[in-house]
C-alpha positions in Angstrom: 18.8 -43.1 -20.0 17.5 -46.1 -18.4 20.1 -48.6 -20.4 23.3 -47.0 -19.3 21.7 -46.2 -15.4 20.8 -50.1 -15.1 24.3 -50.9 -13.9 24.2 -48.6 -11.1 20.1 -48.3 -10.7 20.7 -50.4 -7.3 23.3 -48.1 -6.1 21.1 -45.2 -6.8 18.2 -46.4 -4.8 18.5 -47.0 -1.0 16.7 -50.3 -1.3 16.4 -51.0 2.5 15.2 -48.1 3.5 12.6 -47.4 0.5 11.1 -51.0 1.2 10.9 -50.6 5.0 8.9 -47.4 4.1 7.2 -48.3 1.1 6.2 -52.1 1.6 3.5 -52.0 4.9 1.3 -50.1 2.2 1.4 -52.4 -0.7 0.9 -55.7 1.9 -2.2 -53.7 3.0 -3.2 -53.0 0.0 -2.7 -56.9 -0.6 -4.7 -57.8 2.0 -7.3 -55.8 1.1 -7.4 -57.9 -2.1 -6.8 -60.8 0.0 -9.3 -60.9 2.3 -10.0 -64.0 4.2 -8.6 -65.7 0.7 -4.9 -67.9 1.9 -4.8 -68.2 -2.0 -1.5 -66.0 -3.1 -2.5 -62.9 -5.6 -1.0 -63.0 -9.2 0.6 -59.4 -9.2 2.3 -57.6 -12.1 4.5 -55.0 -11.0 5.1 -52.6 -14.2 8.3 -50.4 -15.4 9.7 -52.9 -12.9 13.5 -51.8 -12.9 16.0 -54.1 -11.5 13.0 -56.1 -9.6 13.1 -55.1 -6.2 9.6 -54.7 -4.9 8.6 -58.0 -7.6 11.2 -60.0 -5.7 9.8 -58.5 -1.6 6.3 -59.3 -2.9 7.5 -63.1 -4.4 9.4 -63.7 -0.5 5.7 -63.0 0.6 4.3 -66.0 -0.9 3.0 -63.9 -3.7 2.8 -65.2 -7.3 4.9 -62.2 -8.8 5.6 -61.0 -12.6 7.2 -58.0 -13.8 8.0 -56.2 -16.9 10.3 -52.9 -18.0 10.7 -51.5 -21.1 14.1 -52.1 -21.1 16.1 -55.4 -21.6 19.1 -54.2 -19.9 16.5 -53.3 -16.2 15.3 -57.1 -17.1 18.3 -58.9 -16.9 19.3 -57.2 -13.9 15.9 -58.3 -12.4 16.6 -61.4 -13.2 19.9 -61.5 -11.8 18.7 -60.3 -8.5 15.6 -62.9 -8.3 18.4 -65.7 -8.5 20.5 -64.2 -6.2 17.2 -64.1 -3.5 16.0 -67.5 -4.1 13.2 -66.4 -5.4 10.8 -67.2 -8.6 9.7 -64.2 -11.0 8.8 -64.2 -14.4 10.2 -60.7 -16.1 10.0 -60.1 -19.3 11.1 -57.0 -21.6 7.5 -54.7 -22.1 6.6 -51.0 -21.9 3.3 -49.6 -21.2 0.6 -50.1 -23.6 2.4 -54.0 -24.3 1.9 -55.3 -21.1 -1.8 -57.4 -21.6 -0.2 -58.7 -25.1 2.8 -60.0 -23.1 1.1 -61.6 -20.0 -2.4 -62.1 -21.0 -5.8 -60.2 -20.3 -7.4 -60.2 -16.8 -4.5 -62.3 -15.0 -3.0 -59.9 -12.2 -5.1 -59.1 -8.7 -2.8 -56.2 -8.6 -1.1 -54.0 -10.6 1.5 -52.2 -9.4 3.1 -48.7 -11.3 5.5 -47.1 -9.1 8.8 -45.2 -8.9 7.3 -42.4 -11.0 7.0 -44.2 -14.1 4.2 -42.8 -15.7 5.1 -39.7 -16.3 7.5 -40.9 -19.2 4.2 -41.8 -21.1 4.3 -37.7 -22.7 1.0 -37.6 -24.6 -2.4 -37.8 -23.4 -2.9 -40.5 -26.1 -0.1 -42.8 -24.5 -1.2 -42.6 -21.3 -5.5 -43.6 -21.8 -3.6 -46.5 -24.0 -1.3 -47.6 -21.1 -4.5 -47.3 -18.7 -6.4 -48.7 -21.1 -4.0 -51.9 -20.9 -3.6 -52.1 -17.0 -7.3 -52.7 -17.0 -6.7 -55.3 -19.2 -4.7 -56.6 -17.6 -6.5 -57.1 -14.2 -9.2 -59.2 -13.5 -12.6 -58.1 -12.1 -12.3 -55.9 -8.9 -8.7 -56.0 -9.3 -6.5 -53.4 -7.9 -4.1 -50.6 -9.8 -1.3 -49.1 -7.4 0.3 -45.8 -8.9 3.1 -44.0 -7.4 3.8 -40.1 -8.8 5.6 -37.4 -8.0 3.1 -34.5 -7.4 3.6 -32.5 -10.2 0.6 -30.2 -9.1 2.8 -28.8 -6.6 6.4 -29.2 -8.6 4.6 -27.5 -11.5 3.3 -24.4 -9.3 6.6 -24.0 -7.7 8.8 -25.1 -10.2 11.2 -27.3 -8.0 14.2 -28.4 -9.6 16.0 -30.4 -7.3 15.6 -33.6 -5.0 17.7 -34.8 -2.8 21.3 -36.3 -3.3 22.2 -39.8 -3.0 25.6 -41.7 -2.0 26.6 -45.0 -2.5 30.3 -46.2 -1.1 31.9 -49.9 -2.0 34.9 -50.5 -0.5 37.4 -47.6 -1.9 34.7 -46.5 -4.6 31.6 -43.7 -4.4 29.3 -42.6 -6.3 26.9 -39.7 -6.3 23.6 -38.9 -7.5 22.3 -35.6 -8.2 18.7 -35.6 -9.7 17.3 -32.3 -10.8 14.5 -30.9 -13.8 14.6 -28.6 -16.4 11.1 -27.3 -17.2 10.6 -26.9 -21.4 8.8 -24.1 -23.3 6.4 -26.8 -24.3 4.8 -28.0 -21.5 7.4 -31.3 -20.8 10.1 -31.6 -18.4 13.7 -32.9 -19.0 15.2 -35.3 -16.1 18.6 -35.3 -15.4 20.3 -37.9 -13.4 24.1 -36.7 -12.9 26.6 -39.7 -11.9 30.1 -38.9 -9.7 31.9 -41.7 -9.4 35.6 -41.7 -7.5 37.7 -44.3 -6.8 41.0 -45.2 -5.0 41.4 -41.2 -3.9 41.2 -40.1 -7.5 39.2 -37.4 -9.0 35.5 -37.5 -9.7 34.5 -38.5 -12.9 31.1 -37.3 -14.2 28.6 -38.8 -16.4 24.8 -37.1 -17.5 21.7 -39.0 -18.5 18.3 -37.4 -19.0 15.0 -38.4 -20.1 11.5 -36.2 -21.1 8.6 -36.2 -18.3 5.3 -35.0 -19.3 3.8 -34.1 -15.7 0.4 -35.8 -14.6 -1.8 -33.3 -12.7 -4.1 -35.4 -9.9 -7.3 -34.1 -11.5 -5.7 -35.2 -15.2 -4.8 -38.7 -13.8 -8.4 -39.4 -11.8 -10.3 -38.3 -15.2 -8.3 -40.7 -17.2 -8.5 -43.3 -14.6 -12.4 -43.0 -14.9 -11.9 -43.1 -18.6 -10.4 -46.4 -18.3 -12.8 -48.4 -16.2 -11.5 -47.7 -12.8 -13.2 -47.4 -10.0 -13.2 -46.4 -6.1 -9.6 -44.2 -6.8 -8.4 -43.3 -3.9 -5.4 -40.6 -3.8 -2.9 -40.1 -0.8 0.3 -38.0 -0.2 3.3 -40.6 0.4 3.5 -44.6 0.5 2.6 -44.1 4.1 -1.0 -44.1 3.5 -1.3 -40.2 4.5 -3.6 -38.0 3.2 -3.2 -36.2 -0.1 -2.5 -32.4 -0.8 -1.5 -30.6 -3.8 0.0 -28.0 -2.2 2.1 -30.1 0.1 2.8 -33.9 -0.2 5.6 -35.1 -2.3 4.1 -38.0 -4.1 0.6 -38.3 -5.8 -0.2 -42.0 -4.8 -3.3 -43.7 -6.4 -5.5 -47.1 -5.9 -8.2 -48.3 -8.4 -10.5 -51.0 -8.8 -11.1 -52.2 -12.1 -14.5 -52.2 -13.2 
């Protein structure tokens, strides 16, 4: 899914708007690592995509690195990194590959968002890829996961999100994003891509991918299991507090052990 998406993965997202919400609770969190410290943090942010919040972080003054399973995500990380003036090491690794890659206790912080661990669909693969973050941190350093809630898409069985639209000169594109639940458990994702261009019609594309959906009480025990510590869940990259009934995202901090 992810290597034919790349090309338009920046067109999807609605990068100044998700940072302006989403980055006053990573710096926080940063600073929280910080302390009184002026030293920059070494920070690893996982399933990294095209390297957007790596390369806000590195502008910070942060010593940034970040990884995605797929080459294709990589290179366009690194294209954008050049084109900011920024430095970031990426490199091409999934979950489970990430300590082998960049060494064991390196990163401060450890960051996992955009939903991408919920593509881990065994139980097995995901202690292995929590197993690794910890490995991956040193002492008293911090893991930053951003979910769905799937405790309340599961009760309710919500299909849909909301549309997005992207417009270049005399070309669109739309993005419809919706599930399909499974008979075993697993949920297909299905990213539907409308392009038009110069008044023609829309042409469509399809590309899906299996989600195996992480309950809050699933994630914290397995957390545990890894050597976390102090976890910490809230409802949105806002900070606010968490509900399974209600909030849209399952957001989670750890302390390594």
């Amino acid at each position: 899914m992810y290597e034919t998406l790349s090309s338009d993965y920046d067109r999807f997202v609605n990068w100044q708007n998700r940072l302006a919400y989403e980055m006053p609770f990573i710096e926080k969190t940063v600073k929280q690592i910080q302390g009184d410290s002026r030293y920059p943090l070494n920070i690893l942010d996982s399933a990294c995509g095209t390297g957007i919040h790596a390369i806000a972080l590195a502008r910070l003054g942060q010593q940034v690195s970040g990884a995605d399973l797929f080459p294709q995500m990589v290179e366009m990380s690194r294209r954008n990194a050049a084109k900011a003036g920024v430095a970031v090491r990426f490199e091409s690794a999934g979950f489970g590959q990430l300590s082998e890659r960049f060494g064991e206790r390196q990163f401060d912080l450890l960051l996992c968002l955009g939903n991408s661990l919920p593509h881990l669909l065994s139980t097995a693969e995901l202690d292995a890829a929590l197993r690794d973050f910890a490995a991956c941190l040193r002492r008293g350093g911090m893991l930053l996961i951003q979910n769905r809630n799937f405790d309340l898409v599961m009760q309710h069985h919500e299909r849909w999100m909301e549309p997005q639209a992207h417009r270049e000169g005399n070309k669109e594109w739309l993005f419809q994003r919706f599930y399909d639940f499974e008979d075993d458990g697993l949920i297909r994702f299905n990213i539907v891509t409308l392009i038009k261009e110069n008044g023609a019609g829309w042409q469509s594309s399809v590309a899906s991918t299996r989600l195996r959906p992480q309950l809050h009480a699933e994630l914290t025990s397995a957390l545990r299991a890894a050597g976390f510590k102090r976890i910490q869940a809230y409802g949105s990259m806002t900070g606010e507090a968490f509900s399974p009934a209600s909030s849209g995202n399952l957001v989670l901090t750890a302390a390594r052990n």
